[in-house]
PDB file with one MODEL, atoms N, CA, C and O in Angstrom:
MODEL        1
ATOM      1  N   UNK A   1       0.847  -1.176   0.000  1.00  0.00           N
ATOM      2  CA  UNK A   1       0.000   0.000   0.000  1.00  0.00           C
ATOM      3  C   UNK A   1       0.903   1.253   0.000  1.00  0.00           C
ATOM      4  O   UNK A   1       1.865   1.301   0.767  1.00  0.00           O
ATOM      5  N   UNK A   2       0.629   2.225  -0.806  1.00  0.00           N
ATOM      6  CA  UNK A   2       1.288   3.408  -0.788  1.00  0.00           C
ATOM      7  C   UNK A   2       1.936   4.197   0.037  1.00  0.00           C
ATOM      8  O   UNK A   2       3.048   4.724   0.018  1.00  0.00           O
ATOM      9  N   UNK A   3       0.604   4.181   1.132  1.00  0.00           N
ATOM     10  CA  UNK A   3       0.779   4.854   2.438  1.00  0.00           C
ATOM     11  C   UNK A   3       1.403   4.672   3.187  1.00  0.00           C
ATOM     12  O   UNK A   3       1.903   5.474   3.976  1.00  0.00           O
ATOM     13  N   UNK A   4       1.579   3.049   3.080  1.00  0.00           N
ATOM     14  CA  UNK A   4       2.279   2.760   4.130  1.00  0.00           C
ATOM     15  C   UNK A   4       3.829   2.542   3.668  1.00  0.00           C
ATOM     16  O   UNK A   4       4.601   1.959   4.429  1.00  0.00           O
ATOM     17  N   UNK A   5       4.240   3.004   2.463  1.00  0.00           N
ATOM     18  CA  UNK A   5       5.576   2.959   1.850  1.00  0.00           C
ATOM     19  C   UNK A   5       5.681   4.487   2.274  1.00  0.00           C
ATOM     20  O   UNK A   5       6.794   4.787   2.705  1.00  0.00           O
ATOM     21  N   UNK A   6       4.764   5.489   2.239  1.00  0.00           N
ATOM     22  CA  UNK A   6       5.562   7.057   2.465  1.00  0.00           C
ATOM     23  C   UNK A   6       5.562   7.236   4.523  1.00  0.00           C
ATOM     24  O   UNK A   6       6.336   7.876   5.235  1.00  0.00           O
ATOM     25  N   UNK A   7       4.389   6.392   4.892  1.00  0.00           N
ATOM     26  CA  UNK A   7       4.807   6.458   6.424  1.00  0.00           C
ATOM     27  C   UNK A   7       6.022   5.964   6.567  1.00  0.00           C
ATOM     28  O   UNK A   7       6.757   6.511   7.389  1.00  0.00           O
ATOM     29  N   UNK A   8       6.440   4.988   5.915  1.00  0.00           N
ATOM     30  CA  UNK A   8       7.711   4.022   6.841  1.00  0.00           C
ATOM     31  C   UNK A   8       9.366   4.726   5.944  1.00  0.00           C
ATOM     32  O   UNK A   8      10.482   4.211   6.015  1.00  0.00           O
ATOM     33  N   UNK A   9       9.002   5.928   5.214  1.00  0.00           N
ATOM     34  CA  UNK A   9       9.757   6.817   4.618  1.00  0.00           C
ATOM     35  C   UNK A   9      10.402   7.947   5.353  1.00  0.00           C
ATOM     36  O   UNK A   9      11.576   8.210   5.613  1.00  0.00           O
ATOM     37  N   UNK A  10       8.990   8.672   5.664  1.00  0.00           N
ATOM     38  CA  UNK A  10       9.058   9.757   6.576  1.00  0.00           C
ATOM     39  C   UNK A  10       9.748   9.339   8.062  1.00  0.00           C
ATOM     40  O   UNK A  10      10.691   9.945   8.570  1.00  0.00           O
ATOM     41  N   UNK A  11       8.918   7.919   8.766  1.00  0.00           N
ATOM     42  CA  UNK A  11       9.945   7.171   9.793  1.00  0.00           C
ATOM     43  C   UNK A  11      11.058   7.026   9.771  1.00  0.00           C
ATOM     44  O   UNK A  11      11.553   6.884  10.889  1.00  0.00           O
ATOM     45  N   UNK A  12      11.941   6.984   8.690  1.00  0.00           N
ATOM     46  CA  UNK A  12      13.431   6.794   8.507  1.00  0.00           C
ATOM     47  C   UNK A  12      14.196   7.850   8.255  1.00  0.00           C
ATOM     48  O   UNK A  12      15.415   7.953   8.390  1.00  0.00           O
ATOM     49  N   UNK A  13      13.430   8.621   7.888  1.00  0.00           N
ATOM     50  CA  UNK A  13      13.852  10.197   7.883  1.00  0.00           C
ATOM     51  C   UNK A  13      14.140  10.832   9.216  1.00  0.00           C
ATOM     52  O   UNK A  13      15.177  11.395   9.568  1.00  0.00           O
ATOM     53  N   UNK A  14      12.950  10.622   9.942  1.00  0.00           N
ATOM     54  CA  UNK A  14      12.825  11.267  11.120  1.00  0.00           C
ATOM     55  C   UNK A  14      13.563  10.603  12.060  1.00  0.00           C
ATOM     56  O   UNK A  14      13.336  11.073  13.175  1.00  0.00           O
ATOM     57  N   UNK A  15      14.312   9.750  12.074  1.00  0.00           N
ATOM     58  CA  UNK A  15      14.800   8.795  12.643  1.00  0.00           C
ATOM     59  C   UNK A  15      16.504   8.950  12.626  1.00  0.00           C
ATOM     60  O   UNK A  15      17.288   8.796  13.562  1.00  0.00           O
ATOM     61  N   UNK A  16      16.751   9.280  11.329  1.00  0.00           N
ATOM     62  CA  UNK A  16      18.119   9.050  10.505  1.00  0.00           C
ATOM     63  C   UNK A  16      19.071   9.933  11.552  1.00  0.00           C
ATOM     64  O   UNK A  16      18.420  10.729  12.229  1.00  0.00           O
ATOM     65  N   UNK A  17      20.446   9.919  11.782  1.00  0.00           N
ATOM     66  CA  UNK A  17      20.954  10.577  12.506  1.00  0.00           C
ATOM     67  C   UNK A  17      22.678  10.481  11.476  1.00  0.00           C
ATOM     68  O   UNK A  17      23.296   9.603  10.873  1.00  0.00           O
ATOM     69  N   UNK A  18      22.824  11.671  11.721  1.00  0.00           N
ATOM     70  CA  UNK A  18      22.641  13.145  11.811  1.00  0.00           C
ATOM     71  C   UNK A  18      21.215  13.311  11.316  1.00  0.00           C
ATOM     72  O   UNK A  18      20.760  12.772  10.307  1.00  0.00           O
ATOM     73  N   UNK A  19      20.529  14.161  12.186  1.00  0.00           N
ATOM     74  CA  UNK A  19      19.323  14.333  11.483  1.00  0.00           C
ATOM     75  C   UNK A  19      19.542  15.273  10.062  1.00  0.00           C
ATOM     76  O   UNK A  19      20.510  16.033  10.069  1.00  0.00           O
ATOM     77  N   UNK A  20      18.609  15.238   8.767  1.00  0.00           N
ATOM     78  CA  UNK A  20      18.835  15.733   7.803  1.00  0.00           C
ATOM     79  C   UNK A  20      17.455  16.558   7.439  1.00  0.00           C
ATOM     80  O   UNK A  20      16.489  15.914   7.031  1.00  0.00           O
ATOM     81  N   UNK A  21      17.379  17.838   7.572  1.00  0.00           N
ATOM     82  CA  UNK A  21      15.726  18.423   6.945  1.00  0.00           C
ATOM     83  C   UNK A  21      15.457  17.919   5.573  1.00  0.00           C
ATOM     84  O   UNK A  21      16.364  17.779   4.753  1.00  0.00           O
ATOM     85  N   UNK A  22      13.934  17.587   5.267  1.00  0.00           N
ATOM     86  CA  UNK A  22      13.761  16.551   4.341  1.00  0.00           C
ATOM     87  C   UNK A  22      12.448  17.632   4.108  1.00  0.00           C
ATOM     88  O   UNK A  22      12.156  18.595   4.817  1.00  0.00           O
ATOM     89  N   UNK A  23      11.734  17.125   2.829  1.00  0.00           N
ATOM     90  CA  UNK A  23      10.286  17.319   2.563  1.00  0.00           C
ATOM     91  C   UNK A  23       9.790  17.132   2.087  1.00  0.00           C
ATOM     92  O   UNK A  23      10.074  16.432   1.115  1.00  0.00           O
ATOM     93  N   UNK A  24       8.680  17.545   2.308  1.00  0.00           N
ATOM     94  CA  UNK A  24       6.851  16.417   1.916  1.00  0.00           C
ATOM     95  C   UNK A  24       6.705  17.562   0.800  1.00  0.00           C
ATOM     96  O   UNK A  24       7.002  18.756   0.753  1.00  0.00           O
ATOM     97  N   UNK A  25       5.886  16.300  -0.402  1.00  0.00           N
ATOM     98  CA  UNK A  25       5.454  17.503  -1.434  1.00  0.00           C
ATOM     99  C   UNK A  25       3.719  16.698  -1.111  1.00  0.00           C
ATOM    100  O   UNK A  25       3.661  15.502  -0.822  1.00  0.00           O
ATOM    101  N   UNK A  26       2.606  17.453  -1.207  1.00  0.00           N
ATOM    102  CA  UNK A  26       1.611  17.155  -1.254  1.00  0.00           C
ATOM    103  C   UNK A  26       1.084  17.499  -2.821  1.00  0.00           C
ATOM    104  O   UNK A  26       1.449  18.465  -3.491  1.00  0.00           O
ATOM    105  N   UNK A  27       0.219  16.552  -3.187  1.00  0.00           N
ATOM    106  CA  UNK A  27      -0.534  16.395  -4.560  1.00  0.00           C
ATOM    107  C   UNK A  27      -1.553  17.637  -4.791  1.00  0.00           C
ATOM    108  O   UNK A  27      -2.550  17.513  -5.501  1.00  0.00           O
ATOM    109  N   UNK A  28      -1.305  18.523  -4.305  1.00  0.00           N
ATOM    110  CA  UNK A  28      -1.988  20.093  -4.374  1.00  0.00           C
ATOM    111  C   UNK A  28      -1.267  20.798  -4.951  1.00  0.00           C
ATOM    112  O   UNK A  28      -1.747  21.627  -5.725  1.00  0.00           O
ATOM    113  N   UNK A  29       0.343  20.684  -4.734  1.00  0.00           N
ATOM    114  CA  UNK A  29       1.585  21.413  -5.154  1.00  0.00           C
ATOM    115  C   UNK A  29       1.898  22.249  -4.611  1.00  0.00           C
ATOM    116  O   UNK A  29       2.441  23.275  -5.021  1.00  0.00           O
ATOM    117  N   UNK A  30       1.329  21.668  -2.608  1.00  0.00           N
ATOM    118  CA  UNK A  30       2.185  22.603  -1.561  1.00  0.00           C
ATOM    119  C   UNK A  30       3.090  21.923  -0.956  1.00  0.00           C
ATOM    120  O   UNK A  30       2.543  20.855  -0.682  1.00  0.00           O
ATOM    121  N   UNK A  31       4.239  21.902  -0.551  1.00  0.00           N
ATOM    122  CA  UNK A  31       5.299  21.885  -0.502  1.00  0.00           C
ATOM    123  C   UNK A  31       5.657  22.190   0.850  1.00  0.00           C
ATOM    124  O   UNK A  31       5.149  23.286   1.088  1.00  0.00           O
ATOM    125  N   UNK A  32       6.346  21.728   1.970  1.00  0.00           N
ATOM    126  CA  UNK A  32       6.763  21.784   3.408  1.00  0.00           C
ATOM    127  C   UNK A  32       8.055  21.040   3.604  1.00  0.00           C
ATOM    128  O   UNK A  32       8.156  19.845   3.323  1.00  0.00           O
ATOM    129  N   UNK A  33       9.346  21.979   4.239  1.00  0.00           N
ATOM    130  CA  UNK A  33      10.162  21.365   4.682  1.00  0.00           C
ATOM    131  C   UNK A  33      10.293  21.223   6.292  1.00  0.00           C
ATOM    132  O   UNK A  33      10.119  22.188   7.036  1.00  0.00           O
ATOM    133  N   UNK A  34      10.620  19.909   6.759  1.00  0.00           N
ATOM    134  CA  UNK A  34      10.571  19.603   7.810  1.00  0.00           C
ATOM    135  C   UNK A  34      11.973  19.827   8.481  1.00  0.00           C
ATOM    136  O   UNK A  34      12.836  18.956   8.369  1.00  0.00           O
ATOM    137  N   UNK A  35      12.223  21.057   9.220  1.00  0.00           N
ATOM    138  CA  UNK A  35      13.331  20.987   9.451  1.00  0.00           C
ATOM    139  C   UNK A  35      13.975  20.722  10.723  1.00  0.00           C
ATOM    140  O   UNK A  35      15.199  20.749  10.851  1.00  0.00           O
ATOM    141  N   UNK A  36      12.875  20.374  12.007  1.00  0.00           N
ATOM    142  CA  UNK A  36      13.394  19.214  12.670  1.00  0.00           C
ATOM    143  C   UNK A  36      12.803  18.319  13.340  1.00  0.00           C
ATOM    144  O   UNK A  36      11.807  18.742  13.926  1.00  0.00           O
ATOM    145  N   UNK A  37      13.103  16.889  13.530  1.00  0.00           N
ATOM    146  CA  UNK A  37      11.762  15.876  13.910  1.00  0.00           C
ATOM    147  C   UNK A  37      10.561  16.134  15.051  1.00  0.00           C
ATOM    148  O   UNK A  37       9.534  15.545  15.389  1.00  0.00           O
ATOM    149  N   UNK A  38      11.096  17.041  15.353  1.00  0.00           N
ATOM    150  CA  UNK A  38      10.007  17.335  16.357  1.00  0.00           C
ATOM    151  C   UNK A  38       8.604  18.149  15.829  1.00  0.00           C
ATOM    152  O   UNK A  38       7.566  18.218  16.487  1.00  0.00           O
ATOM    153  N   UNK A  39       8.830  18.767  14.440  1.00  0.00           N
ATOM    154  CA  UNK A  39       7.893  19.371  13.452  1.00  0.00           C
ATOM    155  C   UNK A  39       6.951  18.315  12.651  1.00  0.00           C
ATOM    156  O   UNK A  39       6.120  18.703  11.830  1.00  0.00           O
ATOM    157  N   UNK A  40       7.147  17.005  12.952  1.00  0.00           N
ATOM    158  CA  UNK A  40       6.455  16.112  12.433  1.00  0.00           C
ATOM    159  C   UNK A  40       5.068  15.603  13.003  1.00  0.00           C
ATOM    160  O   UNK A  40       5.403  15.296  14.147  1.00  0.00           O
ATOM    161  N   UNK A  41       4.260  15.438  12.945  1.00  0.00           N
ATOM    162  CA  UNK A  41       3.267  14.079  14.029  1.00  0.00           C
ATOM    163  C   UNK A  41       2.589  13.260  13.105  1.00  0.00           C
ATOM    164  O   UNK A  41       1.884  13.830  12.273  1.00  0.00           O
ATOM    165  N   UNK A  42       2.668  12.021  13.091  1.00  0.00           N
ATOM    166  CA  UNK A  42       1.610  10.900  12.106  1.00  0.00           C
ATOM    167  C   UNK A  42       1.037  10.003  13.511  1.00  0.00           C
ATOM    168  O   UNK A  42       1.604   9.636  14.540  1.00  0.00           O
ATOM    169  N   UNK A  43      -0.295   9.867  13.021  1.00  0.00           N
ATOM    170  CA  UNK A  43      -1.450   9.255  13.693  1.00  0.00           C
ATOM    171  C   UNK A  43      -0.425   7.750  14.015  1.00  0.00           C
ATOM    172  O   UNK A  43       0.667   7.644  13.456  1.00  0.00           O
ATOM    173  N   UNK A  44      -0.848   6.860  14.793  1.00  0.00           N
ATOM    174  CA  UNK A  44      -0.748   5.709  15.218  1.00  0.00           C
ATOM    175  C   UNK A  44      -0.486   4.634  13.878  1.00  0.00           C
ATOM    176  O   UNK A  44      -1.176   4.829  12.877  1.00  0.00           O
ATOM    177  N   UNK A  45       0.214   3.842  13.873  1.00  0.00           N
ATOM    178  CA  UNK A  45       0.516   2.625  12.573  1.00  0.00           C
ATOM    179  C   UNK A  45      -0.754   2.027  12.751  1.00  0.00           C
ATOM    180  O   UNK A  45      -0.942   1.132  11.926  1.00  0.00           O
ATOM    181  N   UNK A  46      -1.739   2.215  13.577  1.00  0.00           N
ATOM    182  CA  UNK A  46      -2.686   1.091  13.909  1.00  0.00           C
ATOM    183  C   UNK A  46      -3.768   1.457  13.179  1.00  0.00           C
ATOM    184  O   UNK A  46      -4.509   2.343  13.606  1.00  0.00           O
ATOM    185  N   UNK A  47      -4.054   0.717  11.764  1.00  0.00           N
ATOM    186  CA  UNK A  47      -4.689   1.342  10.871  1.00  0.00           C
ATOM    187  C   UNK A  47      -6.536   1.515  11.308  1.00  0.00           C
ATOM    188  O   UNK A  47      -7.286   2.398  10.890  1.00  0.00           O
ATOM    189  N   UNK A  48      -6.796   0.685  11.995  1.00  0.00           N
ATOM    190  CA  UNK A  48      -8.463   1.109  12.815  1.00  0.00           C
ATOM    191  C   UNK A  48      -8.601   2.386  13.337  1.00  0.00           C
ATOM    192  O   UNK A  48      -9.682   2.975  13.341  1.00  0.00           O
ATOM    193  N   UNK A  49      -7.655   2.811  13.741  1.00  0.00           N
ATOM    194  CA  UNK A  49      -7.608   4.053  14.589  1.00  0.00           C
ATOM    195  C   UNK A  49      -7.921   4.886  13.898  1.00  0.00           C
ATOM    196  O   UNK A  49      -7.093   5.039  13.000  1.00  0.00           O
ATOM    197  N   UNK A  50      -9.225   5.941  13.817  1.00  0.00           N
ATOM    198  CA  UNK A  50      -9.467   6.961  13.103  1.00  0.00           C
ATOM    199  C   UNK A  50      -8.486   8.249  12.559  1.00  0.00           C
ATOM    200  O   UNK A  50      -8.693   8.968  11.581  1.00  0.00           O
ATOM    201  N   UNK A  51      -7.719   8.281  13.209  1.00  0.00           N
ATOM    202  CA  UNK A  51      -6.299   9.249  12.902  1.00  0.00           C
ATOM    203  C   UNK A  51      -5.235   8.555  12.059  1.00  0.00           C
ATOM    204  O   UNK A  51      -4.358   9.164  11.444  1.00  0.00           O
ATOM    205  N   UNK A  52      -5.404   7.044  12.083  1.00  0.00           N
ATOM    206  CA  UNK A  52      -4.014   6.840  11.691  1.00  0.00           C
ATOM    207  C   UNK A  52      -3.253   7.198  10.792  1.00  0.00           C
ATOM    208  O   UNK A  52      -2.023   7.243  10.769  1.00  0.00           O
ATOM    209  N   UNK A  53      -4.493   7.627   9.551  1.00  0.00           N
ATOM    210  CA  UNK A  53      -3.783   8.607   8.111  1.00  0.00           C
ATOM    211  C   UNK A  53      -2.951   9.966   8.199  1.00  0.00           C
ATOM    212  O   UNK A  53      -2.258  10.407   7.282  1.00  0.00           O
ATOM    213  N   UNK A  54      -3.177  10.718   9.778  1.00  0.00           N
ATOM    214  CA  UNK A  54      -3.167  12.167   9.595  1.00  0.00           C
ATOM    215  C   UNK A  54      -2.081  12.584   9.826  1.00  0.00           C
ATOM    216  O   UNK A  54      -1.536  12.065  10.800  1.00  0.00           O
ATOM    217  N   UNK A  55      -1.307  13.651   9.082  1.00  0.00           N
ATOM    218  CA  UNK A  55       0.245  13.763   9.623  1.00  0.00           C
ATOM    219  C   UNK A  55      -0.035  15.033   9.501  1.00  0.00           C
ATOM    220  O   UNK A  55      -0.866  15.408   8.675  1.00  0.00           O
ATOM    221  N   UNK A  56       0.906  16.259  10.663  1.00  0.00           N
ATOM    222  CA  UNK A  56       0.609  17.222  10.910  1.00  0.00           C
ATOM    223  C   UNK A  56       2.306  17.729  11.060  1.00  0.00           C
ATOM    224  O   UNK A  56       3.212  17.231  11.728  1.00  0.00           O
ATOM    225  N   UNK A  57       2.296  18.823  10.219  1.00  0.00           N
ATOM    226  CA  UNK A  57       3.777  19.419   9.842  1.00  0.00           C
ATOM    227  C   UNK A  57       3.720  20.572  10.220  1.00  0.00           C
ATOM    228  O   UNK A  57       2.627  21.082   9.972  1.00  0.00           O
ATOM    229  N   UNK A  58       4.875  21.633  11.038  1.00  0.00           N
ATOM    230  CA  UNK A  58       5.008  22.731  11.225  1.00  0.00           C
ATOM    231  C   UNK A  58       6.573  23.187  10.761  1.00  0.00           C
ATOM    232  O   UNK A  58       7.711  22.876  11.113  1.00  0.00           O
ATOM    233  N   UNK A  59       5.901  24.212   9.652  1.00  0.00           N
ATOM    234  CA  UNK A  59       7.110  24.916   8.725  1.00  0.00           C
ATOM    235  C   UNK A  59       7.502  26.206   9.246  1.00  0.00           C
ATOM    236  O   UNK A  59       7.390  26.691  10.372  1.00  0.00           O
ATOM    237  N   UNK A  60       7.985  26.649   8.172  1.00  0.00           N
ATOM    238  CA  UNK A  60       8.479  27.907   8.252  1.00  0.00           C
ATOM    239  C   UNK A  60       6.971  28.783   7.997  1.00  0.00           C
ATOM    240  O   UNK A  60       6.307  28.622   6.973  1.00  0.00           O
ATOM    241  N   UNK A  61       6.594  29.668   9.046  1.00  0.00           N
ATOM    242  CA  UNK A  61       5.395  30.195   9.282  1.00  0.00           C
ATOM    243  C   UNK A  61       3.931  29.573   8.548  1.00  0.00           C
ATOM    244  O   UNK A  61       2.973  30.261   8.193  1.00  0.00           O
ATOM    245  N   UNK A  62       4.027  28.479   8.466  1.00  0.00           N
ATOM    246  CA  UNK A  62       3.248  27.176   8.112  1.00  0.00           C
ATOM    247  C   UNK A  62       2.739  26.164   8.862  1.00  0.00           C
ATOM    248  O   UNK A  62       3.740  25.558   9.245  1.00  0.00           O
ATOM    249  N   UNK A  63       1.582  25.512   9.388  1.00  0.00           N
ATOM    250  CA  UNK A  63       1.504  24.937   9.896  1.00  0.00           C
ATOM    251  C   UNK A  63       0.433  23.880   8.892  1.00  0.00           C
ATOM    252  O   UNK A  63      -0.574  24.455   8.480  1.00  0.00           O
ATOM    253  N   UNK A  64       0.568  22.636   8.554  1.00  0.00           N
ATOM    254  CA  UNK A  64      -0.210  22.030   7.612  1.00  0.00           C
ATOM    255  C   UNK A  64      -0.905  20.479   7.983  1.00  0.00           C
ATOM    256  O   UNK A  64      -0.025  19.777   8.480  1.00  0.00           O
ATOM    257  N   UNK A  65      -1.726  20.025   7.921  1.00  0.00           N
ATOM    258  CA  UNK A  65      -2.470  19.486   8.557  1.00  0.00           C
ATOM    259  C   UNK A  65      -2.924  18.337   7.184  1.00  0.00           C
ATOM    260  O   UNK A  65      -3.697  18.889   6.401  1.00  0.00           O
ATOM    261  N   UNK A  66      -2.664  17.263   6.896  1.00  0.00           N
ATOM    262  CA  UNK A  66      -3.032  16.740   5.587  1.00  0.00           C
ATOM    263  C   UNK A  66      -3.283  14.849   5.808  1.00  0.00           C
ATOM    264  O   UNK A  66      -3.718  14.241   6.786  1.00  0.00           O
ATOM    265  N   UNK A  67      -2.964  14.507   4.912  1.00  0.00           N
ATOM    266  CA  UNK A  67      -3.186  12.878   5.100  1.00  0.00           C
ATOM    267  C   UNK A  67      -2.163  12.138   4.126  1.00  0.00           C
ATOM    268  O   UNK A  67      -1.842  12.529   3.003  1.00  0.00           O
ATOM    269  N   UNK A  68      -1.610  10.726   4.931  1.00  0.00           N
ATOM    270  CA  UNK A  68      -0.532  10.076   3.946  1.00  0.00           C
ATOM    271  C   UNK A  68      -1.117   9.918   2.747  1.00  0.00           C
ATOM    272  O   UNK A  68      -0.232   9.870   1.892  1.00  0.00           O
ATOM    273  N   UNK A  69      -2.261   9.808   2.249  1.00  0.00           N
ATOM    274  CA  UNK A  69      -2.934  10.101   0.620  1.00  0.00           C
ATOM    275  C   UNK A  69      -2.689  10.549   0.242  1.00  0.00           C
ATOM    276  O   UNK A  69      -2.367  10.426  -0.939  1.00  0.00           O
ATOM    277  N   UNK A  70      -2.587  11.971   1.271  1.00  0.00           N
ATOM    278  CA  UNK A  70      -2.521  13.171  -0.146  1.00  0.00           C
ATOM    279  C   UNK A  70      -1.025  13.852  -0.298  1.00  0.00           C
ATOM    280  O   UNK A  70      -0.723  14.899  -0.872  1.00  0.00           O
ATOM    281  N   UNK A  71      -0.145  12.863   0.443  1.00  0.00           N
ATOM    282  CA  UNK A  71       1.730  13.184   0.117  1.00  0.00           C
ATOM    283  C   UNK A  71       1.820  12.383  -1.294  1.00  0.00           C
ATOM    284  O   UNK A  71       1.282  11.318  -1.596  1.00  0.00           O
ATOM    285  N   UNK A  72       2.776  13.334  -2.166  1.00  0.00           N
ATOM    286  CA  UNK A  72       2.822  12.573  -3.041  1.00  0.00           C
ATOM    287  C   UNK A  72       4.252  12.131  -3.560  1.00  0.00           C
ATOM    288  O   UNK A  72       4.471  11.347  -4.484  1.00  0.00           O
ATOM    289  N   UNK A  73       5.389  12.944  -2.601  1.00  0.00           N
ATOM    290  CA  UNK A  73       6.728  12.343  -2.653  1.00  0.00           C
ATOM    291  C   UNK A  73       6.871  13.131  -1.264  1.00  0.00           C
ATOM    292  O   UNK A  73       6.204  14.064  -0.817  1.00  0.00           O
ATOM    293  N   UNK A  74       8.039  12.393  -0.698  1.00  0.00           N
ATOM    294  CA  UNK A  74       8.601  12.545   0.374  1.00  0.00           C
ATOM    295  C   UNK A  74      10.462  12.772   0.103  1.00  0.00           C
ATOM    296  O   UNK A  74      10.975  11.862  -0.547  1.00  0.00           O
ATOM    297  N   UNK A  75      11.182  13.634   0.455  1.00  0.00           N
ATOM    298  CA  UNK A  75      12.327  13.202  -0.214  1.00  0.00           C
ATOM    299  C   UNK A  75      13.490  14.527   0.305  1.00  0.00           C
ATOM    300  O   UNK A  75      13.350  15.748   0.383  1.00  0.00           O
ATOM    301  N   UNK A  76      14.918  13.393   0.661  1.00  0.00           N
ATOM    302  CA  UNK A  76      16.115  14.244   1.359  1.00  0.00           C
ATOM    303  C   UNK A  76      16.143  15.639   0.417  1.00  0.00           C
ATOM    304  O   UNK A  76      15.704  15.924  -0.697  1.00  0.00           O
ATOM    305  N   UNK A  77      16.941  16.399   1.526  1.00  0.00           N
ATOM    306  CA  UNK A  77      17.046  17.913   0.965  1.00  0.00           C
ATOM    307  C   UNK A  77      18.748  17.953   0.938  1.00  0.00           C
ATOM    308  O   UNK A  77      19.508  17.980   1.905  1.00  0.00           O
ATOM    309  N   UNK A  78      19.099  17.947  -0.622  1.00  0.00           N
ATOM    310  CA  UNK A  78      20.304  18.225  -0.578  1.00  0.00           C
ATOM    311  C   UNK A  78      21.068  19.578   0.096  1.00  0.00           C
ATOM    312  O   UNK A  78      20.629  20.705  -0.136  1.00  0.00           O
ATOM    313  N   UNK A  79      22.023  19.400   0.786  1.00  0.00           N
ATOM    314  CA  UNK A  79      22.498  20.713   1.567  1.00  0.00           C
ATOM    315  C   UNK A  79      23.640  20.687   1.163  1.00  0.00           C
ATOM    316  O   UNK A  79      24.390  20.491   2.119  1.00  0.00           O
ATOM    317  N   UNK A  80      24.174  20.784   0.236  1.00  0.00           N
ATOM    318  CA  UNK A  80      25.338  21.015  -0.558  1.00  0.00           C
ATOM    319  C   UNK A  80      26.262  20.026  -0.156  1.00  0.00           C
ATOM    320  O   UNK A  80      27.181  20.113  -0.969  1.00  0.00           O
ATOM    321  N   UNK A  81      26.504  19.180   0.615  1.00  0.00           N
ATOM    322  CA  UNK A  81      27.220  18.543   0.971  1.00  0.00           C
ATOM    323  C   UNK A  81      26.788  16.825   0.449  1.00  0.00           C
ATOM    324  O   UNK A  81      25.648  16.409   0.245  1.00  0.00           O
ATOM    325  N   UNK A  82      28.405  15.859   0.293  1.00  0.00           N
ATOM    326  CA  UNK A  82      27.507  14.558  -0.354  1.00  0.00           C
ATOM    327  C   UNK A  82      26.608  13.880   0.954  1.00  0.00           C
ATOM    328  O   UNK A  82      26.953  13.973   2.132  1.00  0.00           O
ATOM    329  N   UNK A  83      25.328  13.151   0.442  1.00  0.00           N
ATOM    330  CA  UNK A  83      24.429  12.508   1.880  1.00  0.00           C
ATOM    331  C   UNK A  83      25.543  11.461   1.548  1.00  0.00           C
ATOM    332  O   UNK A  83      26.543  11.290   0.851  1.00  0.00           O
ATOM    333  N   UNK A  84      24.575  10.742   2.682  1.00  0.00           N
ATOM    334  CA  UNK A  84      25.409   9.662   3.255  1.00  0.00           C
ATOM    335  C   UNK A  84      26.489   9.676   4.019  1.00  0.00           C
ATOM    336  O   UNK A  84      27.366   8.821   3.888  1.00  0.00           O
ATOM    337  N   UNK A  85      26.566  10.819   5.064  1.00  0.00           N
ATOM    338  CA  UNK A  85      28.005  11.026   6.108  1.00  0.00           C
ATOM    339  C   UNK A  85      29.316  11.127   5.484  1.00  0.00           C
ATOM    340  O   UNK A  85      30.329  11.274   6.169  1.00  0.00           O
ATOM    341  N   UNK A  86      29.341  11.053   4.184  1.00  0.00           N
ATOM    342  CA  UNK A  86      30.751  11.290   3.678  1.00  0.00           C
ATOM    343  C   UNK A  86      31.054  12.561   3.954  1.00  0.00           C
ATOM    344  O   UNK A  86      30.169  13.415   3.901  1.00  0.00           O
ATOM    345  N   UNK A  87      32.382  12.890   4.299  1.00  0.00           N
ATOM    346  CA  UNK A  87      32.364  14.673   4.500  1.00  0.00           C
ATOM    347  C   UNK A  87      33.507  14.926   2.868  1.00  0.00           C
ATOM    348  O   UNK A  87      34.059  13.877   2.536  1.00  0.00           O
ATOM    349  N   UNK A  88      33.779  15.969   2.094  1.00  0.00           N
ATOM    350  CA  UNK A  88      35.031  16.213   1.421  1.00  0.00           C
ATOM    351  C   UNK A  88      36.351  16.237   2.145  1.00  0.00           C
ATOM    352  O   UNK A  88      36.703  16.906   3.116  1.00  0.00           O
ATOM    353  N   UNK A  89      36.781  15.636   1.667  1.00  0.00           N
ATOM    354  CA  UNK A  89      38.695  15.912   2.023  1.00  0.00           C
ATOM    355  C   UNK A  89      39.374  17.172   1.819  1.00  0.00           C
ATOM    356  O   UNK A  89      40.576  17.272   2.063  1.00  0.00           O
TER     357      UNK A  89
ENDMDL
END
């Protein structure tokens, strides 16, 4: 199921350490960067649970309120540097 490929996305994101600001594009063509895990909340994995779809993001003077449906990529924010902990020499 979809949803549950961009929940267990956003989980590894939010998770990843060094933490890295990442962001949600929603299928409206609004756009939120998450820039630190504590700006995140998704409802319970427990799919009965009436919330479990709802993920709630606070941006830069943004606060957005939507559903894993309606994300339609999730995805690292390059910061000029290579990902993956490599640093340049």
């Amino acid at each position: 199921m979809r949803t549950d490929v961009i929940r267990s996305e956003i989980l590894r994101l939010i998770e990843s350490r060094p933490y890295q600001p990442f962001e949600i594009n929603i299928e409206n063509g609004d756009r939120i960067v998450v820039e630190h895990p504590e700006n995140i909340a998704m409802g319970p994995e427990d799919a009965t649970d009436r919330f479990a779809n709802r993920v709630h993001v606070i941006g830069h003077q943004v606060m957005i309120c939507t559903t894993l449906d309606a994300i339609s990529t999730v995805a690292e924010i390059d910061q000029g540097h290579p990902m993956g902990g490599d640093s340049p020499k």
